[in-house]
PDB file with SEQRES, HELIX, SHEET and CRYST1 records, atoms N, CA, C and O in Angstrom:
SEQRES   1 A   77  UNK UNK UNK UNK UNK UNK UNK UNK UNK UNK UNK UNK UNK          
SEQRES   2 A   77  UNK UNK UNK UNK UNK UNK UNK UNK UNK UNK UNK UNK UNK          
SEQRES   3 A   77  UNK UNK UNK UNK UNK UNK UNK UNK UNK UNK UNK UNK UNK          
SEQRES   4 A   77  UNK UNK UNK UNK UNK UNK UNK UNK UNK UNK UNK UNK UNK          
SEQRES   5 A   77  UNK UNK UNK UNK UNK UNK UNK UNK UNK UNK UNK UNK UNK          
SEQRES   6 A   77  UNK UNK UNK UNK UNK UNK UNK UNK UNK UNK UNK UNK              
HELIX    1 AA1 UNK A   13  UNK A   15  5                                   3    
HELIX    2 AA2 UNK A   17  UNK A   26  1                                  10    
HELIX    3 AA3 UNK A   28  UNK A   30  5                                   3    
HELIX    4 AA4 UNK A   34  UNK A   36  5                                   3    
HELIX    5 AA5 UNK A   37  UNK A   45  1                                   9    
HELIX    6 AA6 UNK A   57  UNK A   59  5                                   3    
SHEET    1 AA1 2 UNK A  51  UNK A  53  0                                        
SHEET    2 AA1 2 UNK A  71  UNK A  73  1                                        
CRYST1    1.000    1.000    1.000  90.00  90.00  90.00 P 1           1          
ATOM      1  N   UNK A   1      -8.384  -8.510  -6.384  1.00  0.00           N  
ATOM      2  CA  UNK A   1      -8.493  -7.187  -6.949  1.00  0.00           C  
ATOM      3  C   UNK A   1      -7.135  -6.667  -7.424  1.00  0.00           C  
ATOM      4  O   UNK A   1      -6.960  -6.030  -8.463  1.00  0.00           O  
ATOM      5  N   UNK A   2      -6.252  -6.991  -6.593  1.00  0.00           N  
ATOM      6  CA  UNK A   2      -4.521  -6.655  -7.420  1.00  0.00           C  
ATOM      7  C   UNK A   2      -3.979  -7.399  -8.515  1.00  0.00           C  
ATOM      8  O   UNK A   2      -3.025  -7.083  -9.226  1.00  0.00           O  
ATOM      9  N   UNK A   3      -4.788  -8.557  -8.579  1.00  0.00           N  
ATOM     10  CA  UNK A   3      -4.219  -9.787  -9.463  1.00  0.00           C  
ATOM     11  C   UNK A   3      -5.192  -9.334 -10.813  1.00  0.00           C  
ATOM     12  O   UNK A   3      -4.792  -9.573 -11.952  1.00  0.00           O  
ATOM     13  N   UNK A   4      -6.369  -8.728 -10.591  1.00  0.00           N  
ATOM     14  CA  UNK A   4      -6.776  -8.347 -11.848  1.00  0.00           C  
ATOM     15  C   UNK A   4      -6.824  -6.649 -12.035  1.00  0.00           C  
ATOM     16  O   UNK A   4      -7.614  -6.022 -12.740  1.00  0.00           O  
ATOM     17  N   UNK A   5      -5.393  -5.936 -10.916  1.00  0.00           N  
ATOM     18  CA  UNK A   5      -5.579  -4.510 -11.541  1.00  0.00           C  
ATOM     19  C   UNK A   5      -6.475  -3.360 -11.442  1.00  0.00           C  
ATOM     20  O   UNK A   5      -6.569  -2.263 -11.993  1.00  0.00           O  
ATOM     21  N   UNK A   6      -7.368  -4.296 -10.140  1.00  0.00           N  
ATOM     22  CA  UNK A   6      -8.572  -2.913 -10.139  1.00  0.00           C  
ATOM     23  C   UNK A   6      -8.121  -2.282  -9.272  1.00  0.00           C  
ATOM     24  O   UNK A   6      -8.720  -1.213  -9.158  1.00  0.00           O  
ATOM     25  N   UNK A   7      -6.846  -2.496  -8.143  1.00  0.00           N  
ATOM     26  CA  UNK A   7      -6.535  -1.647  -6.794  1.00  0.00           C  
ATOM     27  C   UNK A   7      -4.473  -1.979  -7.239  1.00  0.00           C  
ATOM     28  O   UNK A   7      -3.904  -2.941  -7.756  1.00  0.00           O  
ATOM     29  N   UNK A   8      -4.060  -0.897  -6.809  1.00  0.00           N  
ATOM     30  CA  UNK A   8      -2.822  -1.019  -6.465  1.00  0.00           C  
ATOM     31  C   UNK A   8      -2.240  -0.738  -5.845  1.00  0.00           C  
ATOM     32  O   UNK A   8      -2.818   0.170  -5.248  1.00  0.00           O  
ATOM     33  N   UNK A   9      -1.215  -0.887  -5.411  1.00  0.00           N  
ATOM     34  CA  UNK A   9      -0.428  -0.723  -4.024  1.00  0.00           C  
ATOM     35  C   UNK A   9       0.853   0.468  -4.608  1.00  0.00           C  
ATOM     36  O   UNK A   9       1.561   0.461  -5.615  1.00  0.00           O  
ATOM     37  N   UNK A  10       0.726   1.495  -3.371  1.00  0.00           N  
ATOM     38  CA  UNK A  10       1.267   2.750  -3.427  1.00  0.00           C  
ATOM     39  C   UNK A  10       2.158   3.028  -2.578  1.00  0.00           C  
ATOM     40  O   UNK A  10       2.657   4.151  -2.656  1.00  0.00           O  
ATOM     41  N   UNK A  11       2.515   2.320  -1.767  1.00  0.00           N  
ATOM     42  CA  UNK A  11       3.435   1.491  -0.901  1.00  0.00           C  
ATOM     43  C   UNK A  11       4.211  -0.121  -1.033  1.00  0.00           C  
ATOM     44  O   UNK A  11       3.654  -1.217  -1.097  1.00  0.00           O  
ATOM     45  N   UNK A  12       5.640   0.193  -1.045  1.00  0.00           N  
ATOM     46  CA  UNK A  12       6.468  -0.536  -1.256  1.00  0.00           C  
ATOM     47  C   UNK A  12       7.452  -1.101  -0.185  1.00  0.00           C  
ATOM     48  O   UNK A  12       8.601  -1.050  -0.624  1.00  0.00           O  
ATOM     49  N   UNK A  13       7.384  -1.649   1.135  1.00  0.00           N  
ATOM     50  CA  UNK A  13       8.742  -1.857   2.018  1.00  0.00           C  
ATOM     51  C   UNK A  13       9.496  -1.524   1.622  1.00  0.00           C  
ATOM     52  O   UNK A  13       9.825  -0.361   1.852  1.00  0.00           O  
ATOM     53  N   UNK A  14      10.537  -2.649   0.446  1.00  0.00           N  
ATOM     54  CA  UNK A  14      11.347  -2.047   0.640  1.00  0.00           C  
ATOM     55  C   UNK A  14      12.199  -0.673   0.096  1.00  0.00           C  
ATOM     56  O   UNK A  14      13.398  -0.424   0.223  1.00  0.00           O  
ATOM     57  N   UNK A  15      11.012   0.203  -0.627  1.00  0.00           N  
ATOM     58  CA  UNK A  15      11.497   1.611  -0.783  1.00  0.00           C  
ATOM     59  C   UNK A  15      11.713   2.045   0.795  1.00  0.00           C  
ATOM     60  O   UNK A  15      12.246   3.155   0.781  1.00  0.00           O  
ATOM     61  N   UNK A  16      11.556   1.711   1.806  1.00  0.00           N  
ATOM     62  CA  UNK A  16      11.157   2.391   2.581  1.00  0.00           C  
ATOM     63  C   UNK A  16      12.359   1.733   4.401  1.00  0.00           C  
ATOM     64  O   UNK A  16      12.473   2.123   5.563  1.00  0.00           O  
ATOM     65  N   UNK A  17      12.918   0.665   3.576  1.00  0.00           N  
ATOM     66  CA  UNK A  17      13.492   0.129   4.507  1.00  0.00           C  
ATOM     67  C   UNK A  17      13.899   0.628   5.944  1.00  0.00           C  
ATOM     68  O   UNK A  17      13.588   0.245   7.071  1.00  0.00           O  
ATOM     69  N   UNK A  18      15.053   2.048   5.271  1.00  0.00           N  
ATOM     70  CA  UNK A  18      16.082   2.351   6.133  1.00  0.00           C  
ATOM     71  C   UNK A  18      14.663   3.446   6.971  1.00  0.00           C  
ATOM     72  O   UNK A  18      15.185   3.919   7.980  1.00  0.00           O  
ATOM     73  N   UNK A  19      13.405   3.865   6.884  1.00  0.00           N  
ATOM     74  CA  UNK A  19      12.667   4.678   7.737  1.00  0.00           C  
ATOM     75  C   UNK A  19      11.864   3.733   8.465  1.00  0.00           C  
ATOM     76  O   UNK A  19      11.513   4.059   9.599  1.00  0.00           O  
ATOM     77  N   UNK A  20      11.610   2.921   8.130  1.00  0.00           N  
ATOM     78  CA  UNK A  20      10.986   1.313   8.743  1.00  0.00           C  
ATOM     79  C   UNK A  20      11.860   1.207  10.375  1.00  0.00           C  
ATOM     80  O   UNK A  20      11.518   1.366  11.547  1.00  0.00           O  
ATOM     81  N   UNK A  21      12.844   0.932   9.827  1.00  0.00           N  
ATOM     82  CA  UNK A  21      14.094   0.664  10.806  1.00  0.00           C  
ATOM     83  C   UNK A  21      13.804   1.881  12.070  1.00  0.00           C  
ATOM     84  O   UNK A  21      13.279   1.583  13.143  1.00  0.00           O  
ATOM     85  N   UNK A  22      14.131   2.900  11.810  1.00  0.00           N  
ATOM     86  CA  UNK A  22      14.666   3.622  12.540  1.00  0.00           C  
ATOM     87  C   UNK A  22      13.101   4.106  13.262  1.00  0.00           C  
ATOM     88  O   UNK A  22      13.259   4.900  14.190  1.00  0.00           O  
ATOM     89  N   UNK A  23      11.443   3.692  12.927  1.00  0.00           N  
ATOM     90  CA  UNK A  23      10.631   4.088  13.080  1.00  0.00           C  
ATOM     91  C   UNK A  23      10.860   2.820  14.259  1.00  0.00           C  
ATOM     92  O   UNK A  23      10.866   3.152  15.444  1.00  0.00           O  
ATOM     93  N   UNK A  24      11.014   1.616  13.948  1.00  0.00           N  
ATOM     94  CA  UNK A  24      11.392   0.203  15.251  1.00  0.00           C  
ATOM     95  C   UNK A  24      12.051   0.427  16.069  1.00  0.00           C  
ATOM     96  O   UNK A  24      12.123  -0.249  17.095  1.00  0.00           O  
ATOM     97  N   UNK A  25      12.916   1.763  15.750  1.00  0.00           N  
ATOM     98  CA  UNK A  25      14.126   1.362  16.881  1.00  0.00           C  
ATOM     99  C   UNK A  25      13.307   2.595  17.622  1.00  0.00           C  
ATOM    100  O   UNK A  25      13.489   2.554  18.839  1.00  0.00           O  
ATOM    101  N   UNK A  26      12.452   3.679  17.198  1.00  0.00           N  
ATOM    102  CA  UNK A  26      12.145   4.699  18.042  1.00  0.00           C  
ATOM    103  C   UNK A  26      10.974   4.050  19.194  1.00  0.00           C  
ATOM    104  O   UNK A  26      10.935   4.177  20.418  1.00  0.00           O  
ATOM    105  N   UNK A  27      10.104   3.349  18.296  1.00  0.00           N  
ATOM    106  CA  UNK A  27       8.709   1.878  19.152  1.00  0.00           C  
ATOM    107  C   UNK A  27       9.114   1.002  19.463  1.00  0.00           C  
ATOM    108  O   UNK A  27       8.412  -0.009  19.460  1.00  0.00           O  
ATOM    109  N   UNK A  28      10.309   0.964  19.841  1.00  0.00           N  
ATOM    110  CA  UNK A  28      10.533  -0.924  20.194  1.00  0.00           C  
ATOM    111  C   UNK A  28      10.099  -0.973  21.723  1.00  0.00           C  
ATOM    112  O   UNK A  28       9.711  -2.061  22.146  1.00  0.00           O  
ATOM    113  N   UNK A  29      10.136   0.230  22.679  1.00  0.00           N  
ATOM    114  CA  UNK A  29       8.991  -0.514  23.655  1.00  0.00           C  
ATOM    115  C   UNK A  29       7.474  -0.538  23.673  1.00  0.00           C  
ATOM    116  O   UNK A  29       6.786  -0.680  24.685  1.00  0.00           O  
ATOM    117  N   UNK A  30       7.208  -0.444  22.920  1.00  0.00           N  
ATOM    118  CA  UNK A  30       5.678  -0.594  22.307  1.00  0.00           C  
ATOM    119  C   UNK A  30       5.626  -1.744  21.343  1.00  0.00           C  
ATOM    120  O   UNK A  30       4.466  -2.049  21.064  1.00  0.00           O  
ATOM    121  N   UNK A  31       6.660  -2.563  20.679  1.00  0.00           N  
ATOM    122  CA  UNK A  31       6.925  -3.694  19.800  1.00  0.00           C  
ATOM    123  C   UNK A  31       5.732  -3.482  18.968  1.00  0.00           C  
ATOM    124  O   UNK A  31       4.731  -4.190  19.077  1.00  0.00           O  
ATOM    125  N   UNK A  32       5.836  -2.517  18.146  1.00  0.00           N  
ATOM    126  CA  UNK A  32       4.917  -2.640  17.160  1.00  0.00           C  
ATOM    127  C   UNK A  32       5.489  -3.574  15.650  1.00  0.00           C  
ATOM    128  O   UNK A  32       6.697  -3.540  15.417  1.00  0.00           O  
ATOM    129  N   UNK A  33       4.596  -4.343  14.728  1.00  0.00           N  
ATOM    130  CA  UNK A  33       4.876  -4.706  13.829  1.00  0.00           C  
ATOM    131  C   UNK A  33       4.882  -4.316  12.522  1.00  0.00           C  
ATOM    132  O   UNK A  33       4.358  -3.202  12.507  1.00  0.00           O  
ATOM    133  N   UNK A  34       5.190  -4.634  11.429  1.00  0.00           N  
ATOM    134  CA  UNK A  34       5.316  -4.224  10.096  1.00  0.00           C  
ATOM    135  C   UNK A  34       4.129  -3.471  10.110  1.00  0.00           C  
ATOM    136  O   UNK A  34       4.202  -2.322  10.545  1.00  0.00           O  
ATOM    137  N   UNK A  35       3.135  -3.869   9.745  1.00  0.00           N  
ATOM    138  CA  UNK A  35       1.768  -3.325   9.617  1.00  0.00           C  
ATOM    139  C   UNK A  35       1.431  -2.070  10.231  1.00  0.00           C  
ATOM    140  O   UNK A  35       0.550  -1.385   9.712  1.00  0.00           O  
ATOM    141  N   UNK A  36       2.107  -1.624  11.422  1.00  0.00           N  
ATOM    142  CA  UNK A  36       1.755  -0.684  12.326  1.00  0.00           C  
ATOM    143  C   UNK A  36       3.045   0.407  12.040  1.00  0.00           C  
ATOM    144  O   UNK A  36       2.843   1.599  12.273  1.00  0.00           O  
ATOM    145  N   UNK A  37       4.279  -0.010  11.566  1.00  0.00           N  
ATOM    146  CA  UNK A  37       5.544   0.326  10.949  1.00  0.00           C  
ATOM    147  C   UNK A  37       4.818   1.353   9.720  1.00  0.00           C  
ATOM    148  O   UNK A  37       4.816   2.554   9.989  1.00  0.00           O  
ATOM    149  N   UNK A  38       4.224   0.937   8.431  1.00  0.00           N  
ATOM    150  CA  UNK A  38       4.145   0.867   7.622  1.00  0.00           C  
ATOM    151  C   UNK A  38       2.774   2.087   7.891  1.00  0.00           C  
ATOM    152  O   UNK A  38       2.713   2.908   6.976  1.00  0.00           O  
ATOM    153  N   UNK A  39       2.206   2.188   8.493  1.00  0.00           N  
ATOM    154  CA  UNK A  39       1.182   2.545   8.708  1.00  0.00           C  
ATOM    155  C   UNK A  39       1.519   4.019   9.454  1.00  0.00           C  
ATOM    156  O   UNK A  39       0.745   4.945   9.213  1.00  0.00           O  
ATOM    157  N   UNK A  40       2.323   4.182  10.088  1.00  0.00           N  
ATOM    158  CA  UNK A  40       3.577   5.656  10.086  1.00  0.00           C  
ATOM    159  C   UNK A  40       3.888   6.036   9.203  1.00  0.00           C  
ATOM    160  O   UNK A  40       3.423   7.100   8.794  1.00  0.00           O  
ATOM    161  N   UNK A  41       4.841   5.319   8.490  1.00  0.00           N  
ATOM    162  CA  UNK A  41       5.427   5.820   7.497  1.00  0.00           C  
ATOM    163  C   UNK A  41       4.259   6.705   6.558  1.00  0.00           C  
ATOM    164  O   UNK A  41       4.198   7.934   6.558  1.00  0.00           O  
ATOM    165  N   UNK A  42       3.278   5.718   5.698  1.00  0.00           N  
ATOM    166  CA  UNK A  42       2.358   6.253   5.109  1.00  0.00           C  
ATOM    167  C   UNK A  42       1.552   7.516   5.296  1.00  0.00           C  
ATOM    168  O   UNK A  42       0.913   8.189   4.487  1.00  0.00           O  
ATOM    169  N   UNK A  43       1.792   7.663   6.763  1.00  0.00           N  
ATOM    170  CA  UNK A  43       1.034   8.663   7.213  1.00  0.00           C  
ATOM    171  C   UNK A  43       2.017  10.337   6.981  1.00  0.00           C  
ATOM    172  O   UNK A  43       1.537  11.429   6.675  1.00  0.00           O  
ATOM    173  N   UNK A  44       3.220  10.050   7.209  1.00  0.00           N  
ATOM    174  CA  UNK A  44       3.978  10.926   6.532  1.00  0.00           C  
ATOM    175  C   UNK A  44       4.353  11.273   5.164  1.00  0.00           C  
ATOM    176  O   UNK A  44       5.018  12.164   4.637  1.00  0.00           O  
ATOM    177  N   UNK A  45       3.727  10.310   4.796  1.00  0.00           N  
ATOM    178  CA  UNK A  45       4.320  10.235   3.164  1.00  0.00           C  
ATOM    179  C   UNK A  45       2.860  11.083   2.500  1.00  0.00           C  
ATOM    180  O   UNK A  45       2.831  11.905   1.584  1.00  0.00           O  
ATOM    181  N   UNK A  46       1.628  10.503   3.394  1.00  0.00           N  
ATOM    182  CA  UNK A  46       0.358  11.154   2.431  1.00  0.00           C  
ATOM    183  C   UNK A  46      -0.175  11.784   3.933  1.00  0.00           C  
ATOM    184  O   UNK A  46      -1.021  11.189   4.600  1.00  0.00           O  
ATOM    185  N   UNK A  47       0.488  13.164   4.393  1.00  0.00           N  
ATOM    186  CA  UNK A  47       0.039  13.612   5.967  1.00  0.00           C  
ATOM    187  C   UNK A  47      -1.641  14.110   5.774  1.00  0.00           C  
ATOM    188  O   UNK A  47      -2.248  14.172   6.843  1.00  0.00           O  
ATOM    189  N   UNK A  48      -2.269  14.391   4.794  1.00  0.00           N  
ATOM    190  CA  UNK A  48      -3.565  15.066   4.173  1.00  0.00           C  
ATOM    191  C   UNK A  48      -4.500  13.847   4.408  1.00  0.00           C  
ATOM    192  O   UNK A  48      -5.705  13.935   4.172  1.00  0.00           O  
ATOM    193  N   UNK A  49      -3.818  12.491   4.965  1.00  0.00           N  
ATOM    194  CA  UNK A  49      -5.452  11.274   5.114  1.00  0.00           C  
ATOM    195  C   UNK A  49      -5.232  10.848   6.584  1.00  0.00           C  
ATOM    196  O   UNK A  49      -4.183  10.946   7.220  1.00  0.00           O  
ATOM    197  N   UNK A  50      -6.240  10.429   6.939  1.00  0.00           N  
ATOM    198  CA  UNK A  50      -5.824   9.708   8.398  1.00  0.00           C  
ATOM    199  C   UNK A  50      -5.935   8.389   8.167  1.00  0.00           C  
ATOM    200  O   UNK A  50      -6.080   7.720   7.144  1.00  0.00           O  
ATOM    201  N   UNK A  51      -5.813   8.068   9.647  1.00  0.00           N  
ATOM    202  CA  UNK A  51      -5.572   6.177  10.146  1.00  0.00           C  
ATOM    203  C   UNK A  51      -6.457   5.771  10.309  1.00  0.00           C  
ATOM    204  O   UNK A  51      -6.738   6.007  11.484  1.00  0.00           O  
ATOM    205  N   UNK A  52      -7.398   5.100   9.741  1.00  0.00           N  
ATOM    206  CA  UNK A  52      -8.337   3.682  10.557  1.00  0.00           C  
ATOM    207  C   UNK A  52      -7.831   3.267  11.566  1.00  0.00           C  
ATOM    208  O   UNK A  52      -6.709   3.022  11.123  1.00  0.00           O  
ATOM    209  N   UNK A  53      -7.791   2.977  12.667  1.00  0.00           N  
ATOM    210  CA  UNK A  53      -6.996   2.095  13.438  1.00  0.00           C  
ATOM    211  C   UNK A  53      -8.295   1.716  15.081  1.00  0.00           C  
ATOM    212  O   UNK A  53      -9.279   2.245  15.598  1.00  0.00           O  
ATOM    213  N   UNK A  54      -7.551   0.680  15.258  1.00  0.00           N  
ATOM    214  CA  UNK A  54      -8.798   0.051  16.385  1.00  0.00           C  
ATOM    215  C   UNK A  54      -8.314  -0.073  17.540  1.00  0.00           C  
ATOM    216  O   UNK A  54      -8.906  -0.388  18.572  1.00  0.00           O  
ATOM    217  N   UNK A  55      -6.453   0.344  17.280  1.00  0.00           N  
ATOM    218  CA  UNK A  55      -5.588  -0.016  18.071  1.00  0.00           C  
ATOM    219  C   UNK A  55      -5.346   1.376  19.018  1.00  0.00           C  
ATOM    220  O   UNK A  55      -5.044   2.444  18.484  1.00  0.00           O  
ATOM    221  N   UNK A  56      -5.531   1.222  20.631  1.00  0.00           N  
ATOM    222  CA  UNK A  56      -5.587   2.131  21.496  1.00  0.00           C  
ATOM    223  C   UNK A  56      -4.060   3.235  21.744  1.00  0.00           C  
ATOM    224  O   UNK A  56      -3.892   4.387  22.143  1.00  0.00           O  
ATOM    225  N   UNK A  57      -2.997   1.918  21.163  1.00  0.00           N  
ATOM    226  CA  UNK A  57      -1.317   2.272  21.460  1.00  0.00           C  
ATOM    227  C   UNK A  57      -1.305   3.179  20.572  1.00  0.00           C  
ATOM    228  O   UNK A  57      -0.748   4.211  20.944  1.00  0.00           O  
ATOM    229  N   UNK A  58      -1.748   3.186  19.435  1.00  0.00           N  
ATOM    230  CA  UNK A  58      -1.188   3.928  18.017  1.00  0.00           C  
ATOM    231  C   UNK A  58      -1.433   5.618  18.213  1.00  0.00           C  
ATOM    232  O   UNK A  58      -1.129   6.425  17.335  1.00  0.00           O  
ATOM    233  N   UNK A  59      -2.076   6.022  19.612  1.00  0.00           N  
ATOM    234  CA  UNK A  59      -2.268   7.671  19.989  1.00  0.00           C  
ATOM    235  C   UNK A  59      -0.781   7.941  19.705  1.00  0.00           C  
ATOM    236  O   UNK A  59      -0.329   8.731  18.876  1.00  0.00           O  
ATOM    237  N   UNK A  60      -0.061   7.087  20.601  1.00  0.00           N  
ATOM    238  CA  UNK A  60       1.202   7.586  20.767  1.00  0.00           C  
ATOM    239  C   UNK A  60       2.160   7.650  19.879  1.00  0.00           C  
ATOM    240  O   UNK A  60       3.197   8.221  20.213  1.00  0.00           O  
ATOM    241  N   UNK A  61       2.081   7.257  18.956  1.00  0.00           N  
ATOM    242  CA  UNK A  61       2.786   7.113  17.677  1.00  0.00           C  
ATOM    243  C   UNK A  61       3.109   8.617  17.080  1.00  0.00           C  
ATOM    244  O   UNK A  61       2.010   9.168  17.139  1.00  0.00           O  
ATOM    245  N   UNK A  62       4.040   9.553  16.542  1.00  0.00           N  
ATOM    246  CA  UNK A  62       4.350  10.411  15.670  1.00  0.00           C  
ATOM    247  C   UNK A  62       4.535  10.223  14.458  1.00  0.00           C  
ATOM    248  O   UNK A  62       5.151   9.183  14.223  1.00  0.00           O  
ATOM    249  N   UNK A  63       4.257  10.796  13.619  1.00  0.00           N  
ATOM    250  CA  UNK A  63       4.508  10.845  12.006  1.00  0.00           C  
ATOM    251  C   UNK A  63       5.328  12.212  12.280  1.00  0.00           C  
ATOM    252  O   UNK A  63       4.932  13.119  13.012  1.00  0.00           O  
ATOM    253  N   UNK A  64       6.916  12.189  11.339  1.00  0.00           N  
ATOM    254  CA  UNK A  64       7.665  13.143  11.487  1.00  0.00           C  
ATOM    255  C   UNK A  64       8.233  13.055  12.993  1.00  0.00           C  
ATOM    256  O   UNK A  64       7.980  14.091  13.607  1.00  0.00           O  
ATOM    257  N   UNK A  65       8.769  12.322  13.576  1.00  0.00           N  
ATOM    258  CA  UNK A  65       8.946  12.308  15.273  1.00  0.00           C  
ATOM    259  C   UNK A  65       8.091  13.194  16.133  1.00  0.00           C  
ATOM    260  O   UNK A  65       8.087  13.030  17.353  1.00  0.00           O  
ATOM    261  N   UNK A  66       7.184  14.359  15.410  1.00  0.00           N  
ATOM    262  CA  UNK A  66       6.382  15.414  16.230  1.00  0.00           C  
ATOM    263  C   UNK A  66       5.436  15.443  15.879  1.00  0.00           C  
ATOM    264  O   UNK A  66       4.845  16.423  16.331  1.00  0.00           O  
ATOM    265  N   UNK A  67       4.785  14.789  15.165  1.00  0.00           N  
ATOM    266  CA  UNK A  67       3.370  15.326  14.552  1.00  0.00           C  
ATOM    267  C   UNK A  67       2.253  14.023  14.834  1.00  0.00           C  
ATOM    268  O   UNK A  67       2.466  12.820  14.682  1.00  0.00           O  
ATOM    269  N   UNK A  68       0.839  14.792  15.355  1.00  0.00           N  
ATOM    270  CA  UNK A  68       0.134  13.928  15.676  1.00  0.00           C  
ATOM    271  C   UNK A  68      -0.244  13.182  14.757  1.00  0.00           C  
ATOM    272  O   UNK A  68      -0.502  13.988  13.863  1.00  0.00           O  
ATOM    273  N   UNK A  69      -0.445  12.223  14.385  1.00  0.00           N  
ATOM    274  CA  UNK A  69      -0.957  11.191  13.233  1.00  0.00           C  
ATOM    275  C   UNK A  69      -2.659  11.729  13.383  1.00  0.00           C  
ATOM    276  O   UNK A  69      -3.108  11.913  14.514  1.00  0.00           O  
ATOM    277  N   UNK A  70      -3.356  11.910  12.408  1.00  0.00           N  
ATOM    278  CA  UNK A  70      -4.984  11.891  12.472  1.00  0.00           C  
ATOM    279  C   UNK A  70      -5.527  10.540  12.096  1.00  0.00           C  
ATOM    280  O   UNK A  70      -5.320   9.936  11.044  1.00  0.00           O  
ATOM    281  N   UNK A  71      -6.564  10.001  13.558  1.00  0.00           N  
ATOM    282  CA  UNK A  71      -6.840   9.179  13.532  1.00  0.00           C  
ATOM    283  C   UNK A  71      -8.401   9.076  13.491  1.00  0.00           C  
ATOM    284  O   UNK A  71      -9.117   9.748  14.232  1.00  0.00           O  
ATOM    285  N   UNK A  72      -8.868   8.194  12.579  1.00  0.00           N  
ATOM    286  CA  UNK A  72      -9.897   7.519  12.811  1.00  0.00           C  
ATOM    287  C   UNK A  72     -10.105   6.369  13.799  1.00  0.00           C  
ATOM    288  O   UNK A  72      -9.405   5.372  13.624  1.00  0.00           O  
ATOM    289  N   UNK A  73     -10.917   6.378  14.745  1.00  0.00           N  
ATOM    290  CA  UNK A  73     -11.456   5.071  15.376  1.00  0.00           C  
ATOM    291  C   UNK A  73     -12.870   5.374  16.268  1.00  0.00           C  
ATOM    292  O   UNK A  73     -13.437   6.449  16.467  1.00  0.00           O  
ATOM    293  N   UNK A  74     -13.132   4.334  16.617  1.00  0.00           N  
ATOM    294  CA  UNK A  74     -14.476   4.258  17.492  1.00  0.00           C  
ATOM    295  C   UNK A  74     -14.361   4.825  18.774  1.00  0.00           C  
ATOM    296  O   UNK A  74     -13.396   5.104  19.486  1.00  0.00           O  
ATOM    297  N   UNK A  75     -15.621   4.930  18.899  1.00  0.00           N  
ATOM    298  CA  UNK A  75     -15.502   6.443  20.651  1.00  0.00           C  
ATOM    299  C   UNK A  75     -14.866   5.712  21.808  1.00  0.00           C  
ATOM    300  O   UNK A  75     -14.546   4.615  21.351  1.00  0.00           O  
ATOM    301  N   UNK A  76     -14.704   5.743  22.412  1.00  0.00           N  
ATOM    302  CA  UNK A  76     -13.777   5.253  23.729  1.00  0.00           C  
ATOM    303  C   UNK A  76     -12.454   4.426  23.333  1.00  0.00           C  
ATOM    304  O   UNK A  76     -11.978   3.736  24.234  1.00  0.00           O  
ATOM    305  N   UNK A  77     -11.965   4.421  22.387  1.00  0.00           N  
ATOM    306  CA  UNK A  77     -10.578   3.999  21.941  1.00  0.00           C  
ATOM    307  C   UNK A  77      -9.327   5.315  22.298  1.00  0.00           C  
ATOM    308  O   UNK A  77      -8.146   5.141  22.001  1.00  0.00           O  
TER     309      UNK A  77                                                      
END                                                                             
């Protein structure tokens, strides 16, 4: 679907490097990865959508160091 243009990507790493970083160094005891990195960031960048996520850790996560991320997931997660 990207290779023929019907979806594109609105997110770039490395625009985003030096907040990547400093989002790792705030989770590094939670060792979250790119995907879960990236998935912060975004959430600050577009704060008006929430997260899909399946993942139980990601409550704890901030967008903006203070702000709750809005999450989507299934009931007892």
């Amino acid at each position: 679907m990207i290779e023929d243009q019907l979806v594109s990507l609105a997110f770039d790493c490395n625009d985003h490097l030096s907040q990547l970083a400093a989002l790792a160094k705030r989770y590094k005891d939670r060792r979250p990865d790119l995907a879960d990195l990236c998935l912060i960031r975004m959430s600050e960048l577009y704060p008006r959508h929430s997260v899909i996520t399946l993942d139980k850790d990601f409550r704890v996560c901030r967008r903006n160091k203070r702000e709750v991320i809005p999450l989507i997931s299934p009931p007892g997660r």
